[in-house]
N, C-alpha and C positions, 0 to 999 in steps of 0.2 A: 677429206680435210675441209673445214672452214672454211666460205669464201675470204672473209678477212683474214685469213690466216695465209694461204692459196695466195692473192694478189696483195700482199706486204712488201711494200716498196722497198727497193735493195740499195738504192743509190738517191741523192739528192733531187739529180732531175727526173724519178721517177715519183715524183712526191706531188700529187693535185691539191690544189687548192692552197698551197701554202708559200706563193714565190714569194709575198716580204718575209718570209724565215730562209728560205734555203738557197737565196740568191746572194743576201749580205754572209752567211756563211760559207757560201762555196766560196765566195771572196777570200773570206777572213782564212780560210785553207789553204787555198793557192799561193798567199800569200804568206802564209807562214806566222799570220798575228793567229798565234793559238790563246785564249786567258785558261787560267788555269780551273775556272768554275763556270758554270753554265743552269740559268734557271728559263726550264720550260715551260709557260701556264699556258691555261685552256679550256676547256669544255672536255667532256668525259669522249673518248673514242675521235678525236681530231690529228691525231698523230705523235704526241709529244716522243713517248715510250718508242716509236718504230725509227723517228728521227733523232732521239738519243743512241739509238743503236746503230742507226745511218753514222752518222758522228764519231762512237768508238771505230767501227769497221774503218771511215775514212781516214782516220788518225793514225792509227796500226798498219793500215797499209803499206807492203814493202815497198811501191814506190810513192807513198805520202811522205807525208800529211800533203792529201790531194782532195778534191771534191767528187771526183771520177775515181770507187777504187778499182782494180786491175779486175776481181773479183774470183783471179788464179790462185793467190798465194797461199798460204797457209794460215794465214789471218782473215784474209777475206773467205775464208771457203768457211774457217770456226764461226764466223761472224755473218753469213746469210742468214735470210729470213727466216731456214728450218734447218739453218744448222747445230752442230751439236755445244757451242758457243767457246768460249776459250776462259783460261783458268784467269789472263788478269784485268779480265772485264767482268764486274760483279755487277748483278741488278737485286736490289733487294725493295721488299714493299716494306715501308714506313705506317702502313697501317697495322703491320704483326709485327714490326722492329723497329718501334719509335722508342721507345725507352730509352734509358741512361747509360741500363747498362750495354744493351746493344751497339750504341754509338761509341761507346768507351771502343768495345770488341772492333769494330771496323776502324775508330781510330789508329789502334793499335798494328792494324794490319797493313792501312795505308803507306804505313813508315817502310814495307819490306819493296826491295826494287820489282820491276814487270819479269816474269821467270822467263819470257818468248818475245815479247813486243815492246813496241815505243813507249807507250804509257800504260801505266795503271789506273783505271777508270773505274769509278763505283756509280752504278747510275742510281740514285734515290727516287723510284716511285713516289705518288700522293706523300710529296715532305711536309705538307702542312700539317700532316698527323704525327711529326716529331714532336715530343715535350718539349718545351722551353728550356728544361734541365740538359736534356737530349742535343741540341741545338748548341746550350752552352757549351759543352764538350768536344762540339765540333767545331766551334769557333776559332780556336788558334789556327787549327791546321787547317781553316778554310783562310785564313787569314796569310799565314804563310805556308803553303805547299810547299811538298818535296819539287823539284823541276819533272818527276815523272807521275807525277798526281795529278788527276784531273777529275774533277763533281761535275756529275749532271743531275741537277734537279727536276724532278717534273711533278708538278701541281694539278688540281683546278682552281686552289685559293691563294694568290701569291701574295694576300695580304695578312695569311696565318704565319708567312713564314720568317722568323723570327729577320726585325730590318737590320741586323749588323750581317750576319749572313746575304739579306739580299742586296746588299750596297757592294758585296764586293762580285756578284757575280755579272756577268754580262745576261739581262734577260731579253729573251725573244717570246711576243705572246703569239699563239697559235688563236685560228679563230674559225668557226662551223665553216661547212661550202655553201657556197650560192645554189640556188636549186638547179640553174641552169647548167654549172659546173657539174652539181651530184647529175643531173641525168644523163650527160656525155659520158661521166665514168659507168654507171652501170648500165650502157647500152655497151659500150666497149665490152666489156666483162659479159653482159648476156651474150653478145656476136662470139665471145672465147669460146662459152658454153655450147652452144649450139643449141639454143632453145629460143624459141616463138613468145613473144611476150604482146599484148595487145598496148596499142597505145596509150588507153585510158589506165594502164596497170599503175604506169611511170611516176605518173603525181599522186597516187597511192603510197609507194614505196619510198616515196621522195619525202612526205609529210610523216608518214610512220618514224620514220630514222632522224626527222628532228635536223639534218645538215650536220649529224656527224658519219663519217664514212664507217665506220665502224659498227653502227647499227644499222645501218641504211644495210649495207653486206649484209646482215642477218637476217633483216627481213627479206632480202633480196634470195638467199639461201633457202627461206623457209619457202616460200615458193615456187623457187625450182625443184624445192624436193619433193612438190604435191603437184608437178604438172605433168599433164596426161597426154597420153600420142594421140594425136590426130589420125586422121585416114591416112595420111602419107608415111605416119610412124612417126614424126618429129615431135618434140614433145613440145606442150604449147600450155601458155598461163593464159585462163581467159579472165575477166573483169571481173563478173560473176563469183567465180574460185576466190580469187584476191581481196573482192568485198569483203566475203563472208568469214575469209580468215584471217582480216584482216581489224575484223568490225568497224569498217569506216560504215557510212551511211549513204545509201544511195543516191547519185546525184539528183534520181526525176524524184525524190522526197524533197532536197534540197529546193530543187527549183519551182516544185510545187509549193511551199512553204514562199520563196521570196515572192511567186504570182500574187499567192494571195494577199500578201505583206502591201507590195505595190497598187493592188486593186482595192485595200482594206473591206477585205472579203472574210470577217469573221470564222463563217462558216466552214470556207476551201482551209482554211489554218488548221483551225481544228480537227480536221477532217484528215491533215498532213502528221499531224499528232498521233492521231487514229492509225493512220499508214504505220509510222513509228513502232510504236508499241507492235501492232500486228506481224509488221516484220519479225520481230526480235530485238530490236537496236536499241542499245542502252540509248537512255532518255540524254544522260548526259552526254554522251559522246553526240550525238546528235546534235545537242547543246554548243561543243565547241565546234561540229561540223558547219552549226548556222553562222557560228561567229569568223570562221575561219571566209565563210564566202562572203561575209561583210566587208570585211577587209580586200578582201580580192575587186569589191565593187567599188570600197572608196579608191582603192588606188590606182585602179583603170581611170573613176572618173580625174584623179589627180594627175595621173601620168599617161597620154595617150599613147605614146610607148612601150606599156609594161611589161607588154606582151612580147617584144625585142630584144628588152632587157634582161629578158627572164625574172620579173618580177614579180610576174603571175604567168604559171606555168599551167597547161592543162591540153585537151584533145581539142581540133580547132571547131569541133562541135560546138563543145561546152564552153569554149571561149566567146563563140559568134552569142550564147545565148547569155552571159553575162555582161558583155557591151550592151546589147536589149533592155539586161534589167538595169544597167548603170544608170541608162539613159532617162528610164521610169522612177526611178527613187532620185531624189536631192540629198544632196552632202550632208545638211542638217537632219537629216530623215534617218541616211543609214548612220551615222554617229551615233547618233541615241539608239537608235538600235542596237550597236553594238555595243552601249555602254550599258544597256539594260541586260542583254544578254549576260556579260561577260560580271555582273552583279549576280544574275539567277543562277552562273555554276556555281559560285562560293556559298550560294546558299544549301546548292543541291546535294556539295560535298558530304555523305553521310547521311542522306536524309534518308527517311525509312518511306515516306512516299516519293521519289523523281519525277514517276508522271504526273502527279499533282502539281507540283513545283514548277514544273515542263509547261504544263497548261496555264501556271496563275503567269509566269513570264511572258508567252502568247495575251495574253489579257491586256497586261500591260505596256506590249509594242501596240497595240490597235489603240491603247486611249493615250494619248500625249497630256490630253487635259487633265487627265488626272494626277498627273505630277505639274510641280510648281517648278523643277531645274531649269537650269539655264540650256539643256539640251534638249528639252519638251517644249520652251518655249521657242525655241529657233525653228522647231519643226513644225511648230503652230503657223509660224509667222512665212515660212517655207510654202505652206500650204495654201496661205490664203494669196499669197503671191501668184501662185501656182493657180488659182480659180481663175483670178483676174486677169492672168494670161497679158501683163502689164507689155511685153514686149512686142507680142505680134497683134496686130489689128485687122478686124475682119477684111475693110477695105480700106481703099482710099475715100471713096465717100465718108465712112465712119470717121475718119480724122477731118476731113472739112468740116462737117457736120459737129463735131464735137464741142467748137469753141461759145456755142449757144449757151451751155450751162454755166461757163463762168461767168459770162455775161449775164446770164440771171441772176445770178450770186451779187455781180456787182453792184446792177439795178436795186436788189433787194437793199445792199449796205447802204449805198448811199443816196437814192432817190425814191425811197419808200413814198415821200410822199409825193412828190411835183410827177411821178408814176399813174395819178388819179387823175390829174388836170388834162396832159397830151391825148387820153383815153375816148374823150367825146370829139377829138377834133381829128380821126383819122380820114372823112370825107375832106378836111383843109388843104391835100394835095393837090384835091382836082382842081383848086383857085389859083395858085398862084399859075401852071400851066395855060391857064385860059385868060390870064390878065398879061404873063410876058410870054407870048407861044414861040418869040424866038429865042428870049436869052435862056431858058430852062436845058433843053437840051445839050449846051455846051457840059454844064455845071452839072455833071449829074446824081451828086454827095449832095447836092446844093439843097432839094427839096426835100429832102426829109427833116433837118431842121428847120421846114418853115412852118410847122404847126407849135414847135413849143416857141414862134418869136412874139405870134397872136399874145402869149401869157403877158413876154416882159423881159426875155431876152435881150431882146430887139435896140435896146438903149445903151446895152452895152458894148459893143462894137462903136457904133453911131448916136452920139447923144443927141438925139432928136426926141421928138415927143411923138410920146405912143401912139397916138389917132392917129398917125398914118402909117399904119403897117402894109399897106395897101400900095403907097407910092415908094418903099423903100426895097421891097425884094431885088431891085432892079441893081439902084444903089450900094447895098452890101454887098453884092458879089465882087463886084473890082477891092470894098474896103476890105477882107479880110486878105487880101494879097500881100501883105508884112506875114500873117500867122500860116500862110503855104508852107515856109521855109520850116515850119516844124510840122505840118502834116505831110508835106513830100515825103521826109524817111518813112513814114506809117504806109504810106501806100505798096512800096516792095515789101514791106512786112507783113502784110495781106497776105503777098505773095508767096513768102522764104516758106512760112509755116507745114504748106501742103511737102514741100520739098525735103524740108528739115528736119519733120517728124518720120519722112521716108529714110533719111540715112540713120535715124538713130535706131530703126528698125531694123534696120539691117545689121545695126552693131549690138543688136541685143538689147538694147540698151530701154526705158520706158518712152515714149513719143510726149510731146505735151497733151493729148488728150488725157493720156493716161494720169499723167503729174496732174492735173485739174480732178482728176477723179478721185485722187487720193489727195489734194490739199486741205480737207479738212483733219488728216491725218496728221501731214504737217505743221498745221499751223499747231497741235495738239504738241509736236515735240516743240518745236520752237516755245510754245509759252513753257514747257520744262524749263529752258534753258533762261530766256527773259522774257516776262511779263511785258517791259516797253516795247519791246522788237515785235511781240505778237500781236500789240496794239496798233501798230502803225501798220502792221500788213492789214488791216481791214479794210484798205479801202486797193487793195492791192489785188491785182488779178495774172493768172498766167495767159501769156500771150503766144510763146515760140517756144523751142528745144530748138538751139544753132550750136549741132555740134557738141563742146561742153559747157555747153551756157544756157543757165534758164533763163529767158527775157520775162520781165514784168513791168506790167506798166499799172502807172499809180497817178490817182486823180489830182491829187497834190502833189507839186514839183516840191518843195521844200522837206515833205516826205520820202521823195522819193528819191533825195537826193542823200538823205539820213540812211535810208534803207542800202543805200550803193558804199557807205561808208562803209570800213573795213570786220569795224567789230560785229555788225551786223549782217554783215555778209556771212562774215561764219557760221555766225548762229543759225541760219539759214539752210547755209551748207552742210552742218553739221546734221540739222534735221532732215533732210533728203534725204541724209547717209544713211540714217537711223531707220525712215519708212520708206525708201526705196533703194536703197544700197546701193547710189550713184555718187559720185561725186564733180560735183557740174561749181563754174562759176556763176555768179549771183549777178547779173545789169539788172537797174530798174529806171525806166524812162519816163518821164513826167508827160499827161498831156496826149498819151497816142494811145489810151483807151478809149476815145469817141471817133478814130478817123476809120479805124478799121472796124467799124458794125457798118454789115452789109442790108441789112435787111429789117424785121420787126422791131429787134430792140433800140433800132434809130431813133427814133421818135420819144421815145422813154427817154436815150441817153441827150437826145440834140439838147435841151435845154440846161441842163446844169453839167454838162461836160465842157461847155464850152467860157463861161466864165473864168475858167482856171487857169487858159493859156491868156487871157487879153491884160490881168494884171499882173504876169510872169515878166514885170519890167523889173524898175528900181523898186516900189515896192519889195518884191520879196527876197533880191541884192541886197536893201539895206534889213531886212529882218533878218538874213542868215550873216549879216556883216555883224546883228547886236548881236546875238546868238552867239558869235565867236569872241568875242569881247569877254574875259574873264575876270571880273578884278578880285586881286588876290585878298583884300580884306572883306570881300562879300562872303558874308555866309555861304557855306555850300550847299545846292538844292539836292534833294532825291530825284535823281534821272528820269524815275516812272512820276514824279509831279510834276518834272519840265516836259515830259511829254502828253500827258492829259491834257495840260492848263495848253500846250501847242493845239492838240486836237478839240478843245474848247472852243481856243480861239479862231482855228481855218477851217475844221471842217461843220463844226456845231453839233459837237459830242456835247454827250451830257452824262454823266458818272452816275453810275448804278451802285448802289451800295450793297455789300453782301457778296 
């Protein structure tokens, strides 16, 4: 006998995978709320048909209507699994007796009382193959039953089933087993057998039968019935057997195939192809065998559980080795994968060459560039991510050492030229140490800006006259003591950076060198989004990563204080999101990109960094005071003209046409 035939549930609580159906009806038994009609839906082999019969049996029962029947009486004994069934429970298929006049005939019959039992029960098979004509005939008596009448419907389409009939029956939808479910029921069932089955057989048999129990049995049947004695005499399924008659595809093709995928090793692919065909294995089936472990890899990397869940079932081999590959391919990577896959079998469907078609989809997962979609282009962008290695940094040195390049960046925007002047005066150090050899050593930020005071600095701080740049070194140290209170913060900020960029390394996250090595990236989306916002970062540099904050400091305070406004913060933000897939808040500090250059670029920045904090008084109070001043009958400006004609006037832009 059948194994589905063999282990067909006799009673409710013998029923897997289905407790939301057999637990509100063992209810609705017990208790005596019987309705007079019943519709089953479901997927093809999930139970409806063995639980319609659970149902008659439990209704008939001489001490029912119960959920438990006795399985003594004379109704339960017609009414088992391989019993010989009883005259007034009828099952008929709606696929050979949809018609009119069929349904008229069981009408007809409906109306005579149960000749032996409580009710008389017609279970309707696939009813969605009744006609509508069909359907209308059974309409009154589904509407008003005799009190010993009872319908059981069972579908897989409950949406064929004509809706005045389905509105008055009570429906329960049946639904496939979880794999983890289907494999506890046929280890149970193999332990009845007394048969040896290898473990990698299980997620063979499991994926063959689809999660209905009813073909999972079959293949499960067809196996036992080709397993051969061992040495001991026990009869045993081995892998190998199961493969072959199974026509799955071999997992070391499988995993040879994702290596090469992972290492974009043309060659080893095609080579795994080669394997394919050599074997025997349908191209296509192989096809859905690569799609099926895509899946398995997105959803390890999505659920680090899966494997607990039963969400992804398999030998802890071949589980250990698909964590491995999870780990080597990116989400955007295997998605396109599997979208391109799961495009080349509807091509394959029918085709008269497969392995051609097999090979142009291999072609296709190694070139991303040559698709324009939007899941070629993530995998692009995955990739180059992926080079840059934005998260972990070689060392600690490499992140100190890093913040050099913005700073040339800086130099480059905005002191192109006064960059030529400091140039010939880098022996200027050794003067002012030998004119004050005691006050120098306290201050020791102090002498680097003493070579660009020589140009004309020097007046700004101290309005004295330039011939004596010589008697005043002394002088300006005590006088910039008001402008400390804004280089203090700079100097822990010096400091945070090395620290800063260590915890966001740790969160995964990119460090600020990294963000400096892609801000030309960004500034790329930002001018997407506004041309003004793009404009005013030019004089803008990255300083820190604190956490979820990118610091930027910007040589103009009244810039800098536009750039910290809201709208522009997002803009900002929104471009990170875009070239670095972070989402950080936006500070920008006026004034503390000249305190924190330790070294070379000192001398470059001393001279025209320092101008920008000494008239950071009322000056630029009352410029952001007009600035806010709106009146309502002025014309309105274009935003990108009020910011040119700003940067005209503070930093001495000058507008490039074109």
């Amino acid at each position: 006998m059948a194994l589905y035939r063999k282990y067909r549930p006799a009673s409710f609580a013998e029923v897997v995978g289905q407790e939301h159906v057999t637990e509100p009806l063992s209810t609705a038994l017990n208790s005596g709320r019987i309705n007079h009609a019943y519709l089953f839906s479901g997927p093809r082999g999930c139970g409806k048909t063995s639980s319609a019969r659970i149902l008659a049996r439990s209704l008939n029962c001489e001490q029912g209507p119960t959920a438990t029947p006795c399985g003594v009486c004379d109704s339960c004994v017609a009414l088992a699994p391989n019993g010989p069934g009883n005259m007034d429970v009828t099952e008929l298929d709606a696929a050979s007796h949809g018609g009119v006049d069929d349904t008229r005939e069981l009408r007809d019959r409906a109306f005579y009382a149960p000749a032996q039992s409580r009710y008389r029960i017609f279970i309707v098979d696939e009813a969605h193959m009744v006609t509508t004509a069909g359907f209308n005939a059974l309409l009154k008596i589904v509407e008003e039953p005799p009190e010993h009448l009872i319908f059981v419907f069972a579908t897989t389409e409950p949406e064929k089933v004509l809706p005045t009939i389905r509105s008055r029956t009570h429906h329960y939808p049946f639904r496939l087993l979880a794999p983890k479910t289907m494999r506890t029921l046929i280890e149970k069932i193999v332990a009845s057998e007394q048969v040896a089955v290898d473990d990698a057989v299980y997620p063979l048999v499991i994926r063959a039968g689809g999660g209905s129990p009813r073909d999972t049995l079959s293949v499960l049947d067809q196996l036992l019935a080709g397993a051969h004695a061992d040495e001991s005499g026990t009869s045993h399924v081995a892998y190998q057997r199961a493969l072959s008659l199974l026509g799955a595809t071999d997992v070391a093709l499988i995993d040879e195939a994702i290596d090469a995928l992972a290492a974009n090793d043309s060659a080893a692919l095609f080579g795994a192809v080669e394997g394919v065909i050599d074997a025997g294995h349908d191209p296509r089936r192989f096809a859905t065998d690569l799609l099926e472990r895509f899946r398995d890899l997105i959803v390890l990397q999505a659920v680090p559980d899966a494997v607990a869940r039963g969400v992804v079932d398999g030998p802890e081999d071949v589980l250990e080795r698909m964590r491995e590959q999870a780990s080597q391919l990116g989400t955007a990577t295997l998605t396109r994968y599997a979208e391109v896959v799961h495009g080349g079998l509807g091509e394959m469907r029918g085709a008269t060459a497969p392995r051609l078609l097999l090979e142009v989809v291999c072609a296709r997962l190694l070139l991303p560039s040559a698709s324009d979609t939007e899941a070629a282009l993530l995998q692009r962008v995955e990739r180059i991510e992926t080079r840059l290695d934005l998260s972990i940094p070689a060392s600690d040195e490499i992140v100190a050492a890093a913040p050099a390049v913005p700073r040339k960046q800086f130099v480059r925007r905005s002191e192109a030229a006064p960059a030529a002047s400091p140039a010939p005066t880098p022996p200027a150090p050794a003067q002012p140490p030998a004119t004050p050899p005691p006050a120098t050593p306290p201050p020791a930020p102090a002498p680097p800006p003493a070579p660009p005071r020589q140009a004309e600095p020097r007046p700004v701080p101290v309005p004295a006259h330039a011939p004596a740049p010589e008697a005043k070194p002394v002088t300006p140290e005590p006088d910039p003591e008001p402008p400390p209170p804004m280089r203090a913060p700079a100097a822990p900020a010096v400091e945070a950076p090395p620290a800063t960029p260590a915890a966001a390394v740790a969160a995964g996250e990119p460090n600020a060198a990294a963000v400096r090595s892609m801000w030309t990236t960004v500034r790329e989306k930002v001018r997407e989004r506004s041309r003004t916002t793009e404009v005013m970062l030019a004089g803008a540099i990255v300083r820190a990563v604190e956490g979820d904050t990118l610091l930027l400091t910007h040589e103009s305070a009244p810039l800098a204080r536009r750039l910290c406004e809201q709208r522009n913060a997002d803009v900002i933000r929104e471009a990170l999101k875009d070239a670095l897939g972070v989402n950080w808040k936006i500070v920008c500090e006026p004034g503390v990109a000249a305190a924190p250059v330790p070294s070379a670029p000192e001398p470059v920045r001393g001279g025209p960094a320092e101008p920008p904090p000494q008239p950071d008084g009322d000056d630029e109070e009352s410029m952001l005071a007009e600035a806010s001043k709106v009146d309502p009958a002025a014309p309105r400006r274009d935003p990108e003209e009020a910011a040119l004609e700003l940067l005209q006037s503070e930093l001495g832009a000058r507008r490039i046409d074109g």
